[in-house]
DSSP file (Angstrom, degrees, kcal/mol; ACC not computed):
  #  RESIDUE AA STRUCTURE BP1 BP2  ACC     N-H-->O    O-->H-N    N-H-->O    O-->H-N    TCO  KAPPA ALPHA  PHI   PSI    X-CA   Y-CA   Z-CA
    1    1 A X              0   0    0      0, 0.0     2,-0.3     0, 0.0     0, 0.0   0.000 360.0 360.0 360.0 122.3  126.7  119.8   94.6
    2    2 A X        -     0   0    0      1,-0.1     0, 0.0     0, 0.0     0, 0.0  -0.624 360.0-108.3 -76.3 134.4  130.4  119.5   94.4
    3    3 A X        -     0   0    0     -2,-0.3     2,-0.1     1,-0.2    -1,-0.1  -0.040  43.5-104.2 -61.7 140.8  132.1  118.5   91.2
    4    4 A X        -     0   0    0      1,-0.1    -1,-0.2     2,-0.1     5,-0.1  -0.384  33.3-107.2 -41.0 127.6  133.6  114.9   91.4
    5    5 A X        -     0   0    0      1,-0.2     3,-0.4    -2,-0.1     4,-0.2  -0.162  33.2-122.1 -50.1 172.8  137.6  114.4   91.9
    6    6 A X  S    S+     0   0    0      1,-0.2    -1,-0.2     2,-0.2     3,-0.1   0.512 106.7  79.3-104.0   0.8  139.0  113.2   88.6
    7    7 A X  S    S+     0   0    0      1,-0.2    -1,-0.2     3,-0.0    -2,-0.0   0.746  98.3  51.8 -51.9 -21.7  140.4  110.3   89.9
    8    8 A X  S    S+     0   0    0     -3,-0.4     2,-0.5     2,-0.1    -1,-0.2   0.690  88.9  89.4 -83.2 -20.4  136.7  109.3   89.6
    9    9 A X  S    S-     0   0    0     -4,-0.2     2,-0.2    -3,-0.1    -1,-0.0  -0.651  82.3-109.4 -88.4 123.2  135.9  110.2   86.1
   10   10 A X        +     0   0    0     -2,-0.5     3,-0.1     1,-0.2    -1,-0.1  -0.372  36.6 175.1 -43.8 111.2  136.3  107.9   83.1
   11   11 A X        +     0   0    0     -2,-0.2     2,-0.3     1,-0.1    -1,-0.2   0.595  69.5  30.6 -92.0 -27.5  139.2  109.2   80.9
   12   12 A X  S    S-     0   0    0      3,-0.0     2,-0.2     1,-0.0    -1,-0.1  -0.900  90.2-114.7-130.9 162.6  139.4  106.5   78.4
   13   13 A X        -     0   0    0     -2,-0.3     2,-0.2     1,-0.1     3,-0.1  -0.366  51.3 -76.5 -78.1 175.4  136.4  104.6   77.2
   14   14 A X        -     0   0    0     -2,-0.2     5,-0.2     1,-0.1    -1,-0.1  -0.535  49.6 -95.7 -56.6 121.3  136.4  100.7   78.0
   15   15 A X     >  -     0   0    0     -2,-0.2     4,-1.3     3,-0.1    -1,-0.1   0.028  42.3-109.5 -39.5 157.7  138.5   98.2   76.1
   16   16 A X  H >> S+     0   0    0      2,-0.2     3,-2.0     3,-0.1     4,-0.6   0.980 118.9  47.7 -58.1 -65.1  136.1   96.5   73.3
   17   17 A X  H >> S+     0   0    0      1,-0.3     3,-1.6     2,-0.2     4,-1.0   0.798 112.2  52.8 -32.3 -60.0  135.9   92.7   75.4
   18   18 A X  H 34 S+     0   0    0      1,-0.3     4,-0.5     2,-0.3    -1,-0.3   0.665 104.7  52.4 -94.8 -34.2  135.1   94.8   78.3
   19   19 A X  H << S+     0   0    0     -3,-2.0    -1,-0.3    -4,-1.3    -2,-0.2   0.656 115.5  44.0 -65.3 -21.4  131.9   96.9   76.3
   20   20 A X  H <X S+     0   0    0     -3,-1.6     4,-0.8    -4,-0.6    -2,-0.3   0.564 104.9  63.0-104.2  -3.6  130.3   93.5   75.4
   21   21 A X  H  X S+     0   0    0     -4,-1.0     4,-1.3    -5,-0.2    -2,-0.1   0.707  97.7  50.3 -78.1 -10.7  130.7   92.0   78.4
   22   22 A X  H  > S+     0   0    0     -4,-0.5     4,-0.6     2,-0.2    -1,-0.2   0.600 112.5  43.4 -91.5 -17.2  128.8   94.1   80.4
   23   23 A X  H  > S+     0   0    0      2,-0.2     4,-2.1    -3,-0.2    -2,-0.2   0.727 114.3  51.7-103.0 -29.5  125.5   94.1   78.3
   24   24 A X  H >X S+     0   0    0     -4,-0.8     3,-2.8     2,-0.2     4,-0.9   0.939 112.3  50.0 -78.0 -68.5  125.9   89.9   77.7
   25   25 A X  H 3X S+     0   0    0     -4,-1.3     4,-1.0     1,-0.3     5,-0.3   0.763 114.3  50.3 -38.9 -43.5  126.3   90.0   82.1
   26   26 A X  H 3X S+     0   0    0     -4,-0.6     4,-1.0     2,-0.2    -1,-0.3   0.936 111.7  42.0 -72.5 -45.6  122.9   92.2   82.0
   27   27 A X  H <X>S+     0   0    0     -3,-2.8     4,-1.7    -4,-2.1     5,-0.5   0.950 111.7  51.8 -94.2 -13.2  121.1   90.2   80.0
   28   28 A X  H  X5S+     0   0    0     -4,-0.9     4,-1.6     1,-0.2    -3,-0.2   0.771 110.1  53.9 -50.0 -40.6  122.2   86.6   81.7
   29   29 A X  H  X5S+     0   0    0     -4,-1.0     4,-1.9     2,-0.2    -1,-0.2   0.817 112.1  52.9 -78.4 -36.6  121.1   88.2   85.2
   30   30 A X  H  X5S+     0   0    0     -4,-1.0     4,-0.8    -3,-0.4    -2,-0.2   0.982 103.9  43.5 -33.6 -91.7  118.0   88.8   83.3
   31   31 A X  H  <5S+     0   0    0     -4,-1.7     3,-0.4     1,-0.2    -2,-0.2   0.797 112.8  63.4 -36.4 -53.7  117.0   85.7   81.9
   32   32 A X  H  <<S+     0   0    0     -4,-1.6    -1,-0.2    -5,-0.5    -2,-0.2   0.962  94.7  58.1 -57.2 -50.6  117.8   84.4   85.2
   33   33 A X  H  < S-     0   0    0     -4,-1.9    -1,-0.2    -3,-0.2    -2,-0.2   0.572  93.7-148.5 -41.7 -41.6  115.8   85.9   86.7
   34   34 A X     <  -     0   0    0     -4,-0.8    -1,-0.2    -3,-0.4    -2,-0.1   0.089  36.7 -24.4  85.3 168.7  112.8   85.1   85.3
   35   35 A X  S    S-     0   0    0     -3,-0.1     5,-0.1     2,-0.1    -4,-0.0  -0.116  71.3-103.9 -58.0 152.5  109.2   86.6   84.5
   36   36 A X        -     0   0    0      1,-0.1     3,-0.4     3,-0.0    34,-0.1  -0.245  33.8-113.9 -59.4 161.5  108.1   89.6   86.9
   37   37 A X  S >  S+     0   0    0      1,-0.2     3,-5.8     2,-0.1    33,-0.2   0.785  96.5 104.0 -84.6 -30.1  105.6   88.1   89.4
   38   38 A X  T 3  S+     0   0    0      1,-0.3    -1,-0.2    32,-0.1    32,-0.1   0.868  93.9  18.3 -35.7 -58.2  103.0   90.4   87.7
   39   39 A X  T 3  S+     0   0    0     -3,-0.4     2,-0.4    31,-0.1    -1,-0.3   0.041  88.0 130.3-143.5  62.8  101.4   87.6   85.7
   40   40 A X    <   -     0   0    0     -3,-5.8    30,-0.3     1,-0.1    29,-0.1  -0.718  65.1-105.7 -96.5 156.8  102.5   85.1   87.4
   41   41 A X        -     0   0    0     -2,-0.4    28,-0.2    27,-0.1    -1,-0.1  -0.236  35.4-105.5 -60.3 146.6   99.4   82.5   88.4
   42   42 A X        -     0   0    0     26,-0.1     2,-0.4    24,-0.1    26,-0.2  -0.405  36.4-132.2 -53.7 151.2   98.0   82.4   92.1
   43   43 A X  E     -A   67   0A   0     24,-1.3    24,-2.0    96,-0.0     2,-0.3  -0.976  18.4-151.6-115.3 146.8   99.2   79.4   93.7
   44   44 A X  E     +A   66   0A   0     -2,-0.4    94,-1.7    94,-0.4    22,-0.3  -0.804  14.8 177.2-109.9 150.1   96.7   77.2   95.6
   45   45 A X  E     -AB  65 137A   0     20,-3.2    20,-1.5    -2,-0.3     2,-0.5  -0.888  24.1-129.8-133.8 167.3   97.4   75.2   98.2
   46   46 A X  E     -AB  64 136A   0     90,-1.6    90,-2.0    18,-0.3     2,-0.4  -0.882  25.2-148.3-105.1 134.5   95.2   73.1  100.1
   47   47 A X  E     -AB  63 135A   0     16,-3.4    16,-1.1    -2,-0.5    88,-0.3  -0.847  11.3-164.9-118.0 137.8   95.2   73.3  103.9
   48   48 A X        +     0   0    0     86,-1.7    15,-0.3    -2,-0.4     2,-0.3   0.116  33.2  99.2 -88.4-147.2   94.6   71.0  107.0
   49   49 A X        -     0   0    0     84,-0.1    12,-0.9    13,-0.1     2,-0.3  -0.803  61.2 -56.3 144.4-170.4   94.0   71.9  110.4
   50   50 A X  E     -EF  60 132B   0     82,-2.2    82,-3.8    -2,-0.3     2,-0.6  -0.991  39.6-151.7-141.1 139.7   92.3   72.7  113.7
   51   51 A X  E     -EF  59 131B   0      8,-1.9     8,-2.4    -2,-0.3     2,-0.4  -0.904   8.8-154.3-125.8 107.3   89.7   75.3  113.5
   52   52 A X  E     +EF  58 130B   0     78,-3.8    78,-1.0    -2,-0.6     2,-0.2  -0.675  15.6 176.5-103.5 154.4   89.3   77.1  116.8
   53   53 A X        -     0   0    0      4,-1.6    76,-0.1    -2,-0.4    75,-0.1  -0.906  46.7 -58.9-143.1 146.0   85.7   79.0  117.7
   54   54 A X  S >  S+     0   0    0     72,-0.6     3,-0.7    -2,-0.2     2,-0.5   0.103 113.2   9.6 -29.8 150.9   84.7   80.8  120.9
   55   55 A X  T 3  S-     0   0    0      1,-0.2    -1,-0.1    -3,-0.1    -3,-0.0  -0.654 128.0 -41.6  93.1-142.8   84.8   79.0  123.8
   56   56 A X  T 3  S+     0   0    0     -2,-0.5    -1,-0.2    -4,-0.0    -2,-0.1   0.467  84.6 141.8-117.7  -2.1   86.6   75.2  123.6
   57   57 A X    <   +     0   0    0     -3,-0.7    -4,-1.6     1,-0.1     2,-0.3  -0.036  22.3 168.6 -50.2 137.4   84.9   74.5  120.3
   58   58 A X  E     +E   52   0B   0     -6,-0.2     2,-0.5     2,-0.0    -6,-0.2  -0.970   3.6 170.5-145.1 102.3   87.8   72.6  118.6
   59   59 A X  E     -E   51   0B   0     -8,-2.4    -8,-1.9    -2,-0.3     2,-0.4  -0.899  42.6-117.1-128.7 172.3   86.9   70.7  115.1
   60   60 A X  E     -E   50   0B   0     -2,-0.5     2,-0.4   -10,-0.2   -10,-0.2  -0.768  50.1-175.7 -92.8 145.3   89.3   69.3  113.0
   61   61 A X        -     0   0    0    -12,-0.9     2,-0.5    -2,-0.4    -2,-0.0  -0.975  22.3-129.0-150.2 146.8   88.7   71.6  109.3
   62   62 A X        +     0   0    0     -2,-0.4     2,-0.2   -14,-0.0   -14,-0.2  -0.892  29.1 172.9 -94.6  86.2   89.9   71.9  105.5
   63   63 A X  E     -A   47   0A   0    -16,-1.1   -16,-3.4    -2,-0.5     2,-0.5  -0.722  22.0-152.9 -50.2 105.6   91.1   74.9  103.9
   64   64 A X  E     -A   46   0A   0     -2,-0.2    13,-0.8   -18,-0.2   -18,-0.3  -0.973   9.0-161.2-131.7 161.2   92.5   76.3  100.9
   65   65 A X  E     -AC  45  76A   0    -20,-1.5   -20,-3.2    -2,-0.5     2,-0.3  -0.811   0.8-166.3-121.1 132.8   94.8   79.5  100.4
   66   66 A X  E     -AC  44  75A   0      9,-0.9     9,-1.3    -2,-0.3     2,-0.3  -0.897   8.6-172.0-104.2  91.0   95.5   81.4   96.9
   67   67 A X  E     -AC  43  74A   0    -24,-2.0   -24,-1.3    -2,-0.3     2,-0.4  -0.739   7.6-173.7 -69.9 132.7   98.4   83.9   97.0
   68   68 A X  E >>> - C   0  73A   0      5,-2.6     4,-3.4    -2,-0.3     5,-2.1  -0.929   5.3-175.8-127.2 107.7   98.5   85.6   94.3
   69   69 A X  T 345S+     0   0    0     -2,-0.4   -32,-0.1     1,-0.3   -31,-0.1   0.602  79.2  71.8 -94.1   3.3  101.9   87.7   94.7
   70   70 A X  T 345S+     0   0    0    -30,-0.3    -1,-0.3   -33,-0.2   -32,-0.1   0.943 115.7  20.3 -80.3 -49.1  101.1   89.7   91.3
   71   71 A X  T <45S-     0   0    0     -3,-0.7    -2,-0.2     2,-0.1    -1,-0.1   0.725 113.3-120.7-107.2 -35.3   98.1   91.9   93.0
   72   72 A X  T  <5S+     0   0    0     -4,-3.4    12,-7.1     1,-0.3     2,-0.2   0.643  71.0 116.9  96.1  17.9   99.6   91.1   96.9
   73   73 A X  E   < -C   68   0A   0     -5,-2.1    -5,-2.6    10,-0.2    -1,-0.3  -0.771  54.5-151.0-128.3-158.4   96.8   89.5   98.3
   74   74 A X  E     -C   67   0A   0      8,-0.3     8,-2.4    -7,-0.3     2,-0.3  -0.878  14.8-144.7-179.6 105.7   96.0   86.0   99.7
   75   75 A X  E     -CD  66  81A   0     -9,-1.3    -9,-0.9    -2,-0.3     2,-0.9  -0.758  11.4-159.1 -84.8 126.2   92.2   84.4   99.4
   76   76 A X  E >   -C   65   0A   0      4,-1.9     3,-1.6    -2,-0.3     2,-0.8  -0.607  48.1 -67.3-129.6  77.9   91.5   82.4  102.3
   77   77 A X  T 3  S-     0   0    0     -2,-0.9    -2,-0.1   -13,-0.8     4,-0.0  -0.702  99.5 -40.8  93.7-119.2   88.6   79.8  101.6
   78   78 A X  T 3  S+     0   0    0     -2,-0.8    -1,-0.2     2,-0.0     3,-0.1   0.170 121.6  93.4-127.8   7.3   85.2   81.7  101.0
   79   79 A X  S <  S-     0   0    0     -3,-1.6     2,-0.4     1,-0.2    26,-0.4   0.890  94.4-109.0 -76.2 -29.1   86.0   84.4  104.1
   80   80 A X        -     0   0    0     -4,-0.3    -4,-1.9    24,-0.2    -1,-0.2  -0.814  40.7 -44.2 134.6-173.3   87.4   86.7  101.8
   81   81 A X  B     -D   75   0A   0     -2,-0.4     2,-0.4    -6,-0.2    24,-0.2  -0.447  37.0-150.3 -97.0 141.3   90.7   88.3  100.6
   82   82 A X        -     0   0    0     -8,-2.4    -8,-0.3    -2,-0.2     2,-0.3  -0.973  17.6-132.7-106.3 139.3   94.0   89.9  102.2
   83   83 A X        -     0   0    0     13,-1.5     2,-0.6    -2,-0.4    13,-0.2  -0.417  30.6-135.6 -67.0 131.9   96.5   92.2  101.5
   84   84 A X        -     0   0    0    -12,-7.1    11,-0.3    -2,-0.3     2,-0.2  -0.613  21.7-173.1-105.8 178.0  100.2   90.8  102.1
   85   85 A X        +     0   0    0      9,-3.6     9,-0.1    -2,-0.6   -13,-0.0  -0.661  43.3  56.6-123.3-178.2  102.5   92.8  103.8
   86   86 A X  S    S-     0   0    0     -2,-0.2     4,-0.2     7,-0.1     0, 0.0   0.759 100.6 -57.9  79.1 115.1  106.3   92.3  104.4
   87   87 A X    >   -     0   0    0      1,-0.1     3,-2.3     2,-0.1     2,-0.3   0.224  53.5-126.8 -36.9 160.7  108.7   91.7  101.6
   88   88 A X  T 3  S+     0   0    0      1,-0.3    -1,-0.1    -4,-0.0     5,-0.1  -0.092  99.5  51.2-130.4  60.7  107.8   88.9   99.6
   89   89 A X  T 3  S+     0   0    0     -2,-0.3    -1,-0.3     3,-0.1    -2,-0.1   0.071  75.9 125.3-139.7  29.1  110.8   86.7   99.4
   90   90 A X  S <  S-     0   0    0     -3,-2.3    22,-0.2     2,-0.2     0, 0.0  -0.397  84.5-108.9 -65.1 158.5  110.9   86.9  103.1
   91   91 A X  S    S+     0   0    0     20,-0.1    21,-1.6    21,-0.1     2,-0.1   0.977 103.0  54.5 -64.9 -60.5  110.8   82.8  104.2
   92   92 A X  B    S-J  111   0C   0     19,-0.2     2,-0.3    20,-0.1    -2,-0.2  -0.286  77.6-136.8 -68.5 165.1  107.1   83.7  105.5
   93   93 A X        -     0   0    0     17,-3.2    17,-0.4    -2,-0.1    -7,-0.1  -0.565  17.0-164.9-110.9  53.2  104.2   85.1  104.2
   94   94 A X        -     0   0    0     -2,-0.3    -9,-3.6    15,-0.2     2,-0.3  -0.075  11.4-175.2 -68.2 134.0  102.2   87.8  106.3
   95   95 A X  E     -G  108   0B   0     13,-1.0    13,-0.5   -11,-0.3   -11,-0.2  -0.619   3.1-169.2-112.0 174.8   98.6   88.9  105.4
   96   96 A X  E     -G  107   0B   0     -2,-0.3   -13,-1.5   -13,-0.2    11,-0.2  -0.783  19.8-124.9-121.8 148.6   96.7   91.0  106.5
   97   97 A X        -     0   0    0      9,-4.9     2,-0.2    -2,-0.2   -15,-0.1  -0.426  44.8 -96.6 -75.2 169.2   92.8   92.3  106.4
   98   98 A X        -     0   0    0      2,-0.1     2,-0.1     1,-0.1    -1,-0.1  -0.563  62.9 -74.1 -56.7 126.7   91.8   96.2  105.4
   99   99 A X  S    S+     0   0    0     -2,-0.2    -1,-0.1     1,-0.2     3,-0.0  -0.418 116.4  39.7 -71.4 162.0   91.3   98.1  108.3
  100  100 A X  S    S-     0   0    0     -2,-0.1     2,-1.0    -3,-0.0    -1,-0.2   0.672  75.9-155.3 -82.7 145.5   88.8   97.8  109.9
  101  101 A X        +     0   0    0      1,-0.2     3,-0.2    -4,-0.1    -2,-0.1  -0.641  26.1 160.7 -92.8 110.4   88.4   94.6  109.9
  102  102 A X  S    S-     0   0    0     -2,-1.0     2,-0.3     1,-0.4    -1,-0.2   0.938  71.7  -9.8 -88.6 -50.7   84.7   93.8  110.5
  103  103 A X  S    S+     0   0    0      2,-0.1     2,-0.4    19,-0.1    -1,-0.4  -0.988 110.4  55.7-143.4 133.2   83.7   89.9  109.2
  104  104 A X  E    S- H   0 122B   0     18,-2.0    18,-2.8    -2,-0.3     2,-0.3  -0.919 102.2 -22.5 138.5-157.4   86.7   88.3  107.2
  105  105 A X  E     + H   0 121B   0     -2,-0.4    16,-0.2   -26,-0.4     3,-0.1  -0.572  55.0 176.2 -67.2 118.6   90.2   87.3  107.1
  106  106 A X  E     -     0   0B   0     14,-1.8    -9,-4.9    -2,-0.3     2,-0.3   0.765  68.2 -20.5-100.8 -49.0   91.7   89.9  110.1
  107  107 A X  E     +G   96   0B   0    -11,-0.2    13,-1.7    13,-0.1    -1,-0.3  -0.993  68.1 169.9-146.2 151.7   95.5   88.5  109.9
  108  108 A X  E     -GH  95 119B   0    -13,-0.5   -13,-1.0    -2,-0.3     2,-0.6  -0.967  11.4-158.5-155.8 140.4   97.4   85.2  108.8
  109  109 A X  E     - H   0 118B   0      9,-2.2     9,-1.1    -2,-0.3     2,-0.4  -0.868   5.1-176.3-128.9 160.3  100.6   83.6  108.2
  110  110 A X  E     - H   0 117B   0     -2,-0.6   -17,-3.2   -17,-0.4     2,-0.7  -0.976  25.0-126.6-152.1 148.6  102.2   80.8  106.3
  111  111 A X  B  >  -J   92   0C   0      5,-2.0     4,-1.7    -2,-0.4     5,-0.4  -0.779  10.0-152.4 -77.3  98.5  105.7   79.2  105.9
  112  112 A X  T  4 S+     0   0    0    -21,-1.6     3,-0.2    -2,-0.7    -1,-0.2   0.856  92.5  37.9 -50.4 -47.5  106.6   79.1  102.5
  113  113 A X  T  4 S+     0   0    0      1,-0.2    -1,-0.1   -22,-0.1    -2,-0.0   0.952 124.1  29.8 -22.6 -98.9  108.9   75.8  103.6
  114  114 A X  T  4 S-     0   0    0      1,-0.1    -1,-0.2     2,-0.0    -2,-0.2   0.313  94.7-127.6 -70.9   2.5  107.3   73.9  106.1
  115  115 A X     <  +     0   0    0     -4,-1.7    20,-0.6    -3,-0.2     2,-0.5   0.884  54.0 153.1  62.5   5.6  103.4   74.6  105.0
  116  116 A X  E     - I   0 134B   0     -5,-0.4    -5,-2.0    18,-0.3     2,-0.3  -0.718  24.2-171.0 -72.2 128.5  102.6   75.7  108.7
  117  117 A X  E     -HI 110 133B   0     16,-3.2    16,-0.6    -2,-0.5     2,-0.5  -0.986  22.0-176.7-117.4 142.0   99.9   78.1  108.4
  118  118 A X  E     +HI 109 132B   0     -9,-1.1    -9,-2.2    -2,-0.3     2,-0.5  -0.981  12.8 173.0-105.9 111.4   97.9   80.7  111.2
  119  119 A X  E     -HI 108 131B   0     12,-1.4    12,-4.4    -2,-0.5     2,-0.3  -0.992  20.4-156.2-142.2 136.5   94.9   82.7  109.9
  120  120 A X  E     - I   0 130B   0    -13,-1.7   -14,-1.8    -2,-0.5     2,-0.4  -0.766  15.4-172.5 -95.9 127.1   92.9   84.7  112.4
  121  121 A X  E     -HI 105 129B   0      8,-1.1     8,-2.1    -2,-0.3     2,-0.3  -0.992  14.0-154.8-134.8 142.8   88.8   85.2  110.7
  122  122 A X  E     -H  104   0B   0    -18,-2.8   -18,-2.0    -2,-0.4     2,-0.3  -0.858  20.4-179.5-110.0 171.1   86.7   87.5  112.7
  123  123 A X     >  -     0   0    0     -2,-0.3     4,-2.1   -20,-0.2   -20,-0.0  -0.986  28.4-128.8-159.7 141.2   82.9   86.1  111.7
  124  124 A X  T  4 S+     0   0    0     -2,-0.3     4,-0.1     2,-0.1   -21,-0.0   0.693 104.0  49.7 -81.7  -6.5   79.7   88.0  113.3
  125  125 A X  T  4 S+     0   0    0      2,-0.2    -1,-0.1     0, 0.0     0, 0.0   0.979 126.9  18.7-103.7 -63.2   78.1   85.2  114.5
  126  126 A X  T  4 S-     0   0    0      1,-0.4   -72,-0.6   -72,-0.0     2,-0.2   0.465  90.0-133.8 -20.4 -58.7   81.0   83.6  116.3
  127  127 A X     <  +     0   0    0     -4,-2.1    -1,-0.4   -74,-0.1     2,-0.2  -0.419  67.6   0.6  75.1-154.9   83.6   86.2  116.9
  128  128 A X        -     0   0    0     -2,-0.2     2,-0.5    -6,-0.1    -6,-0.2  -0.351  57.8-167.9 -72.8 126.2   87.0   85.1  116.0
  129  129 A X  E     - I   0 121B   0     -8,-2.1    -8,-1.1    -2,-0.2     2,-0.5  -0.926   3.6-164.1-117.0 138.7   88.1   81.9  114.7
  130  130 A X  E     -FI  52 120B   0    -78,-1.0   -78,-3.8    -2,-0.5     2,-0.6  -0.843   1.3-165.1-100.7 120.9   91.6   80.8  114.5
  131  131 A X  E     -FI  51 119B   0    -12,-4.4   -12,-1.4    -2,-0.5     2,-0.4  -0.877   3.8-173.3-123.8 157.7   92.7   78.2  112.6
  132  132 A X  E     +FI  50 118B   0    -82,-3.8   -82,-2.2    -2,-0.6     2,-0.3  -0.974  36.6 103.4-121.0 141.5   96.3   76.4  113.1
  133  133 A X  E     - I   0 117B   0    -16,-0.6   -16,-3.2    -2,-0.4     2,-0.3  -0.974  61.7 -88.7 163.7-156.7   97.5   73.7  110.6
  134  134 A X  E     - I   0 116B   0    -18,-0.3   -86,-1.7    -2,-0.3   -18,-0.3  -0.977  33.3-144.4-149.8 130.9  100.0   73.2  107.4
  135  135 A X  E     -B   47   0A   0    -20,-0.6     2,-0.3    -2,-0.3   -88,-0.2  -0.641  11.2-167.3 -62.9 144.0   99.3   73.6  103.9
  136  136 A X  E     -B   46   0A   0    -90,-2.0   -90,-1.6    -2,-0.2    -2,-0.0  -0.921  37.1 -78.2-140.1-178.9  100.3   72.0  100.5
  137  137 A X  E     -B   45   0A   0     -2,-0.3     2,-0.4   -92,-0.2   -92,-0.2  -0.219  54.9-175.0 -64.4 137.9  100.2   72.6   96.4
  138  138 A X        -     0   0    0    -94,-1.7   -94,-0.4   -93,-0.1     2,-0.4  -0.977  15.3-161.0-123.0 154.9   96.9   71.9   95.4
  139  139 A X        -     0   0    0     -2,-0.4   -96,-0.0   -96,-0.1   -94,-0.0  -0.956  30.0-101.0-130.0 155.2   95.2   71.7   92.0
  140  140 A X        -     0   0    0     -2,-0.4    -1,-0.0     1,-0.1   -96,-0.0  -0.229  21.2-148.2 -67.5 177.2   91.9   71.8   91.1
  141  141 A X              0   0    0      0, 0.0    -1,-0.1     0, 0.0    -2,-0.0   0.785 360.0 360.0-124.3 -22.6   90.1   68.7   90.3
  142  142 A X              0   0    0     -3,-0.0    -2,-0.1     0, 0.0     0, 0.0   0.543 360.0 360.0-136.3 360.0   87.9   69.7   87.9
């Protein structure tokens, strides 16, 4: 590795103002920032939709979604769990199942904005069901 010019190296330390300002600027960026997602709570939302089944079967269906960005996955109803993929303050939300994906969630996505959500389930009885609709915050009720 070649030595740095000295035009680059610090010759005098930093005015005093200029040594507290940098550690008050560190922790303000901090504090903004807010807690690490680690433990932060899943949020549930509740979802509406159209719930598509081999065939033309079409019914109108109810849903609800947990992300939980702390572990990276995303519970979808009682079909089971996904990993998400994709960075995760992109404006969507990508899931996906473990390969191979036999009976469960295989892939899904949702708009953090608008609530539109897509979740792909493969199911043995069935084969794949798709459902299309829009989610919102939910809470339990009791």
């Amino acid at each position: 590795m070649l030595p740095l010019p000295p035009r680059y190296l610090a010759t005098e330390p930093l005015p005093t103002k200029d040594r507290l300002r940098l550690p008050a600027l560190v922790l303000v960026a901090t504090v903004m920032a807010g807690p690490p997602a680690l433990g932060a709570e899943p949020v549930h939302l509740g979802c509406e939709g159209k719930m598509y089944a081999s065939g033309d079967r079409v019914e109108d269906y109810l849903m609800s979604l947990a992300i939980d960005e702390g572990t990276r996955t995303v519970t979808v109803g009682t079909y089971g769990s996904a990993q998400l993929i994709g960075r995760p303050d992109n404006e969507s939300v990508f899931f996906m199942g473990v390969e191979p994906v036999v009976v469960g969630v295989s892939t899904g996505i949702l708009n953090r904005f608008t609530g539109d959500v897509s979740v792909h389930i493969v199911t043995l009885t069935d084969g794949l069901y798709r459902f299309y609709g829009w989610c919102k915050p939910a809470k339990r009720l009791f």
